[in-house]
N, C-alpha and C positions, 0 to 999 in steps of 0.2 A: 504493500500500500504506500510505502515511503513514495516509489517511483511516480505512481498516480499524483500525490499533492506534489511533488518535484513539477510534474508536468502541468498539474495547475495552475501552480503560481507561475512558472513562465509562460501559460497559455494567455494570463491576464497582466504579463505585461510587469512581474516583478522577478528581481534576481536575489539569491540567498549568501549572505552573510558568511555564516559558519554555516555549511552547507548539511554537517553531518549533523550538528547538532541540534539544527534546526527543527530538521525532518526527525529525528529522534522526539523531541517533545510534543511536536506537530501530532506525532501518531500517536501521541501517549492521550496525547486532547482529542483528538476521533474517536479513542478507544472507550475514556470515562466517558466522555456525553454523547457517543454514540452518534457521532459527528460523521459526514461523507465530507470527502477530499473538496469537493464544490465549496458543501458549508461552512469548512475552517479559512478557506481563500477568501469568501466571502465580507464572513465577520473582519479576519485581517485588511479587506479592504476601505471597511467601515473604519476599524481603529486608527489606519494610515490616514484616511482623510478630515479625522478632530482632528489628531495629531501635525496634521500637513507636513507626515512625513515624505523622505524621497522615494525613489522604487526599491531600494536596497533592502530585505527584509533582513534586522540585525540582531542577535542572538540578547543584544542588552534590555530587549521591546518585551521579549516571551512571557515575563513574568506578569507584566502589567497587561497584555492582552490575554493573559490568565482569566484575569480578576474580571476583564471585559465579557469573557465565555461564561463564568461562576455569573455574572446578575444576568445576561442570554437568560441563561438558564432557570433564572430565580423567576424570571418574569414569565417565562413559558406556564412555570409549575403554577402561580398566582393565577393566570389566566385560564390553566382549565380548572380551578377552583375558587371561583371567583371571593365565599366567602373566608376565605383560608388567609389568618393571621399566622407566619411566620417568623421569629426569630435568627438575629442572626446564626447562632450555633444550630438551629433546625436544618437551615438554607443548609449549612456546610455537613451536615450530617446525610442531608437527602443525597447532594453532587456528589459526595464521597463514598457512601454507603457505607458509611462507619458508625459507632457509639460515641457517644460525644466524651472520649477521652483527650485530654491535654496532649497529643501526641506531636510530636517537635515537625512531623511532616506535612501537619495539616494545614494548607495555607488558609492565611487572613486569619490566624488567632496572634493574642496578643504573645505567646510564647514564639512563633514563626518572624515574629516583626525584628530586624537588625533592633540594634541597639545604639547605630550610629543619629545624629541628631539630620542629616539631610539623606532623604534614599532616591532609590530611580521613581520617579514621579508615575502617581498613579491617574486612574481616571476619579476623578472625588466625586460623580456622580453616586456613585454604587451606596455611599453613606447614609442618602437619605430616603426615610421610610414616609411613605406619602410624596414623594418629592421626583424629581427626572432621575430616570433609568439611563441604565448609554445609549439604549435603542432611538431613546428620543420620547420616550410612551411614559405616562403617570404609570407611579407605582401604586399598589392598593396596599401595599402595607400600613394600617389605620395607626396614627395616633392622633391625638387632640388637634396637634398643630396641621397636621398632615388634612382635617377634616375644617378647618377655616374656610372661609369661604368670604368674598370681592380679594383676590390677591392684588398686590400692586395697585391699588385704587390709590388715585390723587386727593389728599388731605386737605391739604389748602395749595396754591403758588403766591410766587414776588412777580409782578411786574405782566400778573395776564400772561402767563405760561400755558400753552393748551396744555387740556388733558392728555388729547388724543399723540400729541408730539411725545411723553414719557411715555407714557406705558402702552401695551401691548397685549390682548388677548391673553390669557392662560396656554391656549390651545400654540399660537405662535409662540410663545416662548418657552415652551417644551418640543418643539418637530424638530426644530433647525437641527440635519446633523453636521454640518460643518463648520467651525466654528472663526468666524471671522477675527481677524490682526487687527491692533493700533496699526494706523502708520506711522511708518520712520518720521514724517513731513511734522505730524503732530505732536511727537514726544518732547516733553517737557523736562527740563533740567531743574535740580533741588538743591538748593545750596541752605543750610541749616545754622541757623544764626544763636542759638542760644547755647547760654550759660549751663550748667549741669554738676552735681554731685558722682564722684567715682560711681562704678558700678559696685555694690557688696555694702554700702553705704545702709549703716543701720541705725534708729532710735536710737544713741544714745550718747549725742554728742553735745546736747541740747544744753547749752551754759546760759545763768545768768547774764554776765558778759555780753555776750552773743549776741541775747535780745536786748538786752538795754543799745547796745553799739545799733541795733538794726532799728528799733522803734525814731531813735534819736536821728539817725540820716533822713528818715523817712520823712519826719516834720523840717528838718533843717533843708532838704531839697526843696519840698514844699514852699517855704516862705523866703530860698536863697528866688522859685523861679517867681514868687510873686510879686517881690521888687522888683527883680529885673524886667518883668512886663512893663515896668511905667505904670500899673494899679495903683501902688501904693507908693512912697518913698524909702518906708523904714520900720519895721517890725517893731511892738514894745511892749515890754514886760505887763501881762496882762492882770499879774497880782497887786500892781503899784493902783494906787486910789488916786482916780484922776478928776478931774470936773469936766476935762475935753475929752473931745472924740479920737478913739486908738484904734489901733490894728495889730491882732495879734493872729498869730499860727499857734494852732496845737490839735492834739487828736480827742475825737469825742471818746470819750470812756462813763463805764456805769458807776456810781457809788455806791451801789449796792450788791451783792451777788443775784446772779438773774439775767431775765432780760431786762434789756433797758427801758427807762419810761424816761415821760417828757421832764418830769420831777425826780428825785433829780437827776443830772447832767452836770458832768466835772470836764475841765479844758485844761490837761496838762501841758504845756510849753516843752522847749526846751530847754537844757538845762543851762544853754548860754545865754538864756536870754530870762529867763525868770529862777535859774537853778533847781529844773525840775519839780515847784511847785505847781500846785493846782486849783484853779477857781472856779467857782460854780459859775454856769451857766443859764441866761434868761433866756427864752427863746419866746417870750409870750406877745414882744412886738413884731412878730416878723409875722405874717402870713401863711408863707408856703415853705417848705423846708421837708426834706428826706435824708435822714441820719443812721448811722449804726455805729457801731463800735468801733473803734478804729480809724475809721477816717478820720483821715489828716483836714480841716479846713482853712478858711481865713474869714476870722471874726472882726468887724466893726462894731463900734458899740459904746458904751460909758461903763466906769467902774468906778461911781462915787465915793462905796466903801472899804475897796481894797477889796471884798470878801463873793462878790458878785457880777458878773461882766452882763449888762444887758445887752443883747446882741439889738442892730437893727439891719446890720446885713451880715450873710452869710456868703463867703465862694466857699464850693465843693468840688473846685477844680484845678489843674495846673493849665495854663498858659498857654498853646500849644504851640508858640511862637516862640517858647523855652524850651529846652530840652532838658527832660527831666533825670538824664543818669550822667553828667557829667560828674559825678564823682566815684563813679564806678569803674571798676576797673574795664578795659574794653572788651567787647565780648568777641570768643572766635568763632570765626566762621569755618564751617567745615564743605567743601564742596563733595557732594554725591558723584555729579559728572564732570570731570573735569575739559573732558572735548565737548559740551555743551555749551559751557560757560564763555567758550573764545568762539563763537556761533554770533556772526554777525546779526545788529537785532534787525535787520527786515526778512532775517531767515528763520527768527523764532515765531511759531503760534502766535497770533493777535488776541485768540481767545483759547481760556482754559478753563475744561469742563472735569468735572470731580460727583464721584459719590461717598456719600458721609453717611457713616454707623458709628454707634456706637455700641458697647455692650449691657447687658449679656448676651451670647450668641446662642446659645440654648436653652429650649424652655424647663422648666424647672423640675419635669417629669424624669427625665431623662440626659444622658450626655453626648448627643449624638450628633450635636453644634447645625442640626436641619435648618434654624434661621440663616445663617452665616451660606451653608450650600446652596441657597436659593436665592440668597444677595450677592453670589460670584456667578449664579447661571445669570442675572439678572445683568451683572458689569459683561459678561463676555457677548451679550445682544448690543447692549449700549455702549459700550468700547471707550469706558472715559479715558481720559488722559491720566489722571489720579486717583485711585482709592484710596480714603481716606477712611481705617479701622482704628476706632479712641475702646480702650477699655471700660471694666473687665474681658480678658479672654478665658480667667479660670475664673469666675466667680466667688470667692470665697462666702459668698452667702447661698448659694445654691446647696441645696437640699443635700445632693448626694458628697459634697464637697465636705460639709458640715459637719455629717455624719461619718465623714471616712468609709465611705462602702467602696469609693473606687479601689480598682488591683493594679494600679500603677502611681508612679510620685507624681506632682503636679507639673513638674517642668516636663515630664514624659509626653503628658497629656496633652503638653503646650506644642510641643514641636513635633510627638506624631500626628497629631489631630491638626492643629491651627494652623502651624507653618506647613505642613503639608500641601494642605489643602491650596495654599496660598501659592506655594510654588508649583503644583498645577496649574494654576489661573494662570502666572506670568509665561510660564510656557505653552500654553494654551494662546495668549494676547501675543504673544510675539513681544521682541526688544524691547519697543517703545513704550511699553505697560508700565507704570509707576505704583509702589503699593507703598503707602505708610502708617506706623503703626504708632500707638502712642499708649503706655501703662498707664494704670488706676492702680489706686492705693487700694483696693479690693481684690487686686489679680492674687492669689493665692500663692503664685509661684514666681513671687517677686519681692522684690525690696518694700519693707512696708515705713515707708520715711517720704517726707513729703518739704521740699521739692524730691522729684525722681529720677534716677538715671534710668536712659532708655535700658531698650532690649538687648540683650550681650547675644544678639541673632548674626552669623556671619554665610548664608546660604552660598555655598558653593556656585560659581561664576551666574550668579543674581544680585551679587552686594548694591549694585547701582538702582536694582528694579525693587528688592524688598528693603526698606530703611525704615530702623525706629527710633521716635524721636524723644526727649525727655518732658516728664513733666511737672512742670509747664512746657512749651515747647513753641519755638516760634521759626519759620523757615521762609524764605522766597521760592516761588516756583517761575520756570521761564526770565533766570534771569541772567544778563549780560554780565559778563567781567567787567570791573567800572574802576574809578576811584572813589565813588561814590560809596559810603559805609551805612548810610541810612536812608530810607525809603519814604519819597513823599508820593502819594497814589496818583496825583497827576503828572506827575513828571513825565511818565511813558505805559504804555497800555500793555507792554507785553512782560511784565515784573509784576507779581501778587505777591503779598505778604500778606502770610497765613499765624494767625497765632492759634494756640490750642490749650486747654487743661482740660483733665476729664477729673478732677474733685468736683462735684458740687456744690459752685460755687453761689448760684443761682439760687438752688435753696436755702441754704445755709443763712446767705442775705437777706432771702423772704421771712426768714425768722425772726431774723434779730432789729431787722429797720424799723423805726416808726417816721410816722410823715401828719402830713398837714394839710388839707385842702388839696390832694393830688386828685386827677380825676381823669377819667378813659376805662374804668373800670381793668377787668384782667388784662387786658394788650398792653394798656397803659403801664402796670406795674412792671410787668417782665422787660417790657424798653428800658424803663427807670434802671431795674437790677442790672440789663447789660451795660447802661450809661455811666453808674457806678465802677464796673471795672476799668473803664476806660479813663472816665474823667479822673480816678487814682491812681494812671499808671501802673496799676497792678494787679496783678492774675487772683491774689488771696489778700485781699486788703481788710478784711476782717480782722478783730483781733481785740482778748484774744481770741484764739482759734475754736471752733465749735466744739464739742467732743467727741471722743473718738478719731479728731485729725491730729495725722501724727507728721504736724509743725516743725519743722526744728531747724533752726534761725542760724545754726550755727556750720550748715552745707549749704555754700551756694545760694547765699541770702538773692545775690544778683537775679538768680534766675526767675525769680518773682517779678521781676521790672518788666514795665512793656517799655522799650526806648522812644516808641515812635505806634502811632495811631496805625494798626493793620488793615488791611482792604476786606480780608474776611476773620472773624474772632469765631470758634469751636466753641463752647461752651455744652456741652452734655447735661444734660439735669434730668431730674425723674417731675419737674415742673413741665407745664404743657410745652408740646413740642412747638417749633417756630423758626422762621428767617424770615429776618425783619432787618428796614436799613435805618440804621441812627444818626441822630445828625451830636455830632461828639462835641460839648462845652467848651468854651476857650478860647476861642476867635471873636478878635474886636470888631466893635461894629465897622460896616465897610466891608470886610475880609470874606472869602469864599467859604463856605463852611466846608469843614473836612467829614464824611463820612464814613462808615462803616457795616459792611454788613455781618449783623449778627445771626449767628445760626445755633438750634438747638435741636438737634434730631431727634431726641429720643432716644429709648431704647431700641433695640431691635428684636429684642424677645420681650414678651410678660409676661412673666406663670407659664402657663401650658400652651399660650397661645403666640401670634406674631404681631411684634411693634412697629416702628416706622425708622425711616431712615431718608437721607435727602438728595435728591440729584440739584444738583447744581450749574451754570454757566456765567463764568464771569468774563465781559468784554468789557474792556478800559476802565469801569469806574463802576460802583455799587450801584448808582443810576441804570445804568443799561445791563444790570445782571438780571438772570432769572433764577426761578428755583423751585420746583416743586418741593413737598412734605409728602409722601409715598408709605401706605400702610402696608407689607409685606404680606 
C-alpha cells in the first residue's frame, strides 16, 4: 500500500521529504482510521492549504497532520451520533481502541506533550468544544459557552462604524478553509517605550523611603509644571494664615480610615514648601469638583486661620504644554523591528487597525481557553495588523485555578495552552502578524508586584511577531527612526502611541471619588475616571492603593508616569465596556485640544459564558478613528 499513496501524492502534484519515513507513518494512519491512499492525500491537501505550505511533503508536518486526522475523525463519530457528548480522553480512546490508560504513546495526553516551552505548531482548532473543527464545520460538542447564541454581535461603535463592515455570519466565519496572510505592505513596526521592574521582581521591597521619595516628586512635578504654565507665579505654604489669596499644591488625602467624604478633607504639601504639614480643606465654595485620594491638585483659596484652606478654585491637572517627567530618569526604548524602524514614512501604513481583549480567556466551567480560540478564528478573517491580549491569561480567581485541580504548574498551562495557540495564529497570519501581550497582577503564573515586568516569553524565530509588554506598558506602533523622543498625535499620522494597564484602575477610582454637580449620568462618569488618568499623568494615581494591590513604590516608580498624552489609553475594567474619545484638560484657551481615545473592552469571558472585546481603526487622529464593542 506504501506504493499506492507514493503514487498519490505525486498523482496530485506533491513530492516526499523523507521519502521512507513518510510513507511509513502515512500507512500506519490508513491502517488506524481505516483510511484509503485517496483519503490520506486528501486531508494532507487540506492541511497544506491552512498551512500554505509548499508541494514538499516534510516529515516535521506528520505529527500535527496527526492531530488534523484525530478531530476528521472526532467529527465523523459526533455526526452519526448527533446527541453524543464526548470527552477528550473518550475521542482518544475511541481513535485508538484502547483503555484510557496514561500510556506515554498515546498522542494529545498531557504525558505525550515535550516538555520544551515552544513545539512544532499545531492546528489550535481541535481545542474547542462547541467551537471550528479543521474541517471548517461547528462542532457539537455542548458546553454552556459553546451553546450562546448572536456571536460576534456589535455592542455599541465610535464614529458610525457599520455593523455589517465587523462582523460576519456565524456560518462564514467557520467554512473558510484557507486561511488568509497580513500583508508585508501593512505590517507594522513596535518600538516599546517604557520603564519596567527586572523580571523575578517580588512584594517585598516596599520601603518607607521609597514612598515618601515617590509621593513627594509627585506633588513637586505637579506644582514645578504649574508655574511654569504662566497659571500661577509661585506656590505657598498652605498652612501659613493669610488674609490674601494663595496657591498651593498638594495631594487630597482622607483623615479618617475609609473612604473619603466631602468632610473631612486634609491637603498635604510638600515638604519644601510647608514641611510636610497638613490643612484641612473647604470645598463648600466651589460648585463642581471630582476628587479621590491621591491626587495631586492646585488649590486657590484663603487660609484666614492657618488651620483651614477655603478653596475657591481647584486644577486637577498638569499643563500639557509642560512636560510632566522631567525629572525622571529617561526612559529606554527598546525596538521590536529594527528594519522597520529605518522604513521611510511614506512607506509605513497610514492606518493601523488592532483587536483588543482582555482576560479571562476561559469560562469559569472549565480550562479549555474556547473564548480566546474563537477571538484568533475571529483575527485570522479580519487580518488586523495588531492583536492586542491584556491579562489575566491564568486567572488566579478561576474556579479550577483556586482549587488546585489542575495536573500541570501554571506556567505549563501558560505556554502549552496560550502561547501555543498564539504561535499558531502568527504562522497561520504570515510575517507581518503582530501579537502583544501585557500581564495582570491576577495571572497566576506570574510576578504578583505591581508595576510588572512583562512576559520572560522568547518564541523561537517569532520574537518580533509575539512581544510582551510590562505593566503599565506604553509603546508606539508604525513608527519612524527620528530624533524625536516624544510623541505629539498631530505631528504625523503614521506613529500611534498606545499606552496600557490591565489593574483596574477604573474601578478602583469609581470607588473611592466623590464629586459634585457632575452630570451625563453613567457615560459621563466613566469619561470622568479615564480623564482622571490622564489629566494625573498616571497609570495608578490613586493612593493609597486599594487592597489587595500589591503597590510597591520602590521598582520602577517611573513606570507609573504617562510622559506624554497617548492616541489610544487600554484601560481593562470589569466596569461597563467602552471606546470613547476625551478631550484631555490642560490647554489654554486659544490652543487645539489634545485628544484621546479611551478604550475599555471588557472581559472576554464571564462565568460560563462569552464577553466582549474591540476591533479597532485608527487613521491620523482619535477624530477619524472607528471602533466597534463586539460580544463574542
Amino acid at each position: 500500500m506504501e506504493e499506492e499513496i507514493k503514487a498519490e501524492f505525486e498523482k496530485n502534484g506533491f513530492r516526499l521529504d523523507e521519502e521512507e519515513e513518510i510513507l511509513r507513518k502515512c500507512l500506519a494512519f490508513c491502517i488506524n482510521y481505516k483510511l484509503s491512499a485517496s483519503d490520506i492525500v486528501s486531508s494532507w491537501d487540506v492541511y497544506s492549504l491552512n498551512r500554505q505550505l509548499e508541494s514538499t511533503v516534510q516529515n516535521a508536518h506528520m505529527d500535527t497532520f496527526l492531530q488534523q486526522l484525530q478531530n476528521e475523525q472526532k467529527e465523523a463519530l459526533i455526526n452519526e451520533e448527533p446527541g453524543l457528548h464526548l470527552y477528550s480522553n473518550d475521542v482518544a480512546m475511541i481513535l485508538n481502541d484502547e483503555p484510557e490508560y496514561p500510556k506515554d504513546d498515546i498522542h494529545g495526553t498531557p504525558i505525550d506533550r515535550p516538555r520544551s516551552y515552544y513545539t512544532e505548531p499545531f492546528d489550535s482548532t481541535h481545542k474547542a468544544n462547541g467551537s471550528v473543527l479543521s474541517s471548517g464545520h461547528s462542532s457539537q460538542i455542548v458546553t454552556p459557552f459553546g451553546q450562546r447564541k448572536n456571536k460576534f454581535a456589535v455592542q455599541s461603535t465610535l464614529n458610525g462604524l457599520p455593523a455589517t463592515e465587523n462582523t460576519k455570519k456565524e456560518d462564514d466565519l467557520e467554512t473558510d478553509d484557507i486561511i488568509m496572510r497580513v500583508q508585508p505592505s501593512r505590517r507594522c513596526s513596535l518600538q516599546i517605550l517604557s520603564s519596567q521592574p527586572e523580571s523575578g521582581s517580588r512584594f517585598m521591597y516596599d520601603r518607607i523611603e521609597d514612598k515618601f521619595n515617590f509621593l513627594e516628586n509627585r506633588i513637586m512635578r505637579h506644582a514645578t509644571a504649574l508655574v511654569a504654565s504662566g497659571l500661577y507665579e509661585e506656590r505657598m505654604d498652605p498652612t501659613v494664615a493669610s488674609q490674601e489669596c494663595v496657591f498651593a499644591v498638594g495631594m487630597i488625602c482622607c483623615e479618617e480610615e475609609g473612604h473619603l467624604k466631602e468632610k473631612p478633607i486634609l491637603l498635604p504639601s510638600s515638604v519644601k514648601h510647608s514641611g510636610g504639614q497638613r490643612v484641612r480643606l473647604d470645598l463648600q465654595k466651589l460648585s463642581q469638583f471630582s476628587i479621590f485620594p491621591g491626587q495631586v491638585v492646585g488649590i486657590e483659596g484663603l487660609n484666614p486661620s492657618g488651620h483651614c484652606l477655603i478653596a475657591s478654585k481647584i486644577i486637577d491637572y498638569v499643563p500639557l504644554s509642560v512636560r510632566a517627567d522631567e525629572n525622571l530618569p529617561p526612559t529606554k526604548k527598546q525596538a521590536v523591528d529594527q528594519e522597520l524602524l529605518l522604513t521611510h514614512p511614506s512607506q509605513m501604513p497610514s492606518e493601523l487597525s488592532l483587536i483588543i481583549a482582555a482576560g479571562p480567556y476561559s469560562a469559569t466551567d472549565n480550562l479549555m481557553f474556547e473564548p480566546l480560540i474563537e477571538l484568533l478564528a475571529y483575527a485570522r478573517r479580519k487580518q488586523p495588523q495588531l492583536l492586542m491580549l491584556l491579562g489575566p491569561f491564568i486567572d488566579s480567581d478561576h474556579p479550577k485555578i483556586k482549587k488546585g485541580t489542575v495536573d500541570r504548574t501554571f506556567d505549563e498551562i501558560f505556554r502549552l495552552e496560550i502561547l501555543r495557540l498564539l504561535q499558531d495564529y502568527v504562522e497561520y497570519m504570515g510575517s507581518a502578524a503582530r501579537v502583544v501581550l501585557v500581564p495582570s497582577i491576577r495571572d497566576a503564573h506570574h510576578d504578583f508586584v505591581f508595576p510588572q515586568p512583562a512576559f520572560d516569553i522568547h518564541p523561537p524565530d517569532l520574537q518580533h511577531q509575539i512581544t510582551s509588554l510590562p505593566n503599565p506598558g506604553t509603546f508606539c506602533a508604525n513608527e519612524v527612526k527620528s530624533d524625536r523622543l516624544y510623541h505629539d498625535y498631530n505631528s504625523s499620522s503614521f506613529q500611534v502611541k498606545i499606552g496600557c494597564c490591565t489593574l483596574d484602575i477604573l474601578k478602583q477610582l469609581s470607588g473611592e471619588e466623590i464629586s459634585r454637580n457632575s452630570s451625563g449620568g453613567t457615560k459621563h462618569r466613566l469619561s470622568t475616571l479615564g480623564n482622571h488618568i490622564l489629566s494625573q499623568r498616571s497609570f495608578y494615581p490613586l493612593y493609597p492603593p486599594a487592597e489587595g494591590t500589591p503597590l510597591d513604590l520602590s521598582i520602577a516608580p517611573e513606570a507609573l508616569q504617562i510622559s506624554s498624552v497617548p492616541d489610544i489609553l487600554i484601560l481593562p475594567s470589569d466596569l461597563a465596556h467602552f471606546v470613547r474619545v476625551l478631550s484631555v484638560k490642560g490647554r489654554s484657551e486659544g490652543e487645539e485640544q489634545v485628544k484621546c481615545i479611551c478604550v475599555n473592552p471588557g472581559r472576554l469571558a464571564r462565568g460560563e459564558g462569552g464577553g466582549f472585546f474591540v476591533e479597532l481603526r485608527y487613521d491620523g487622529s482619535p477624530d477619524s478613528a472607528s471602533a466597534s464593542v463586539i460580544r463574542i
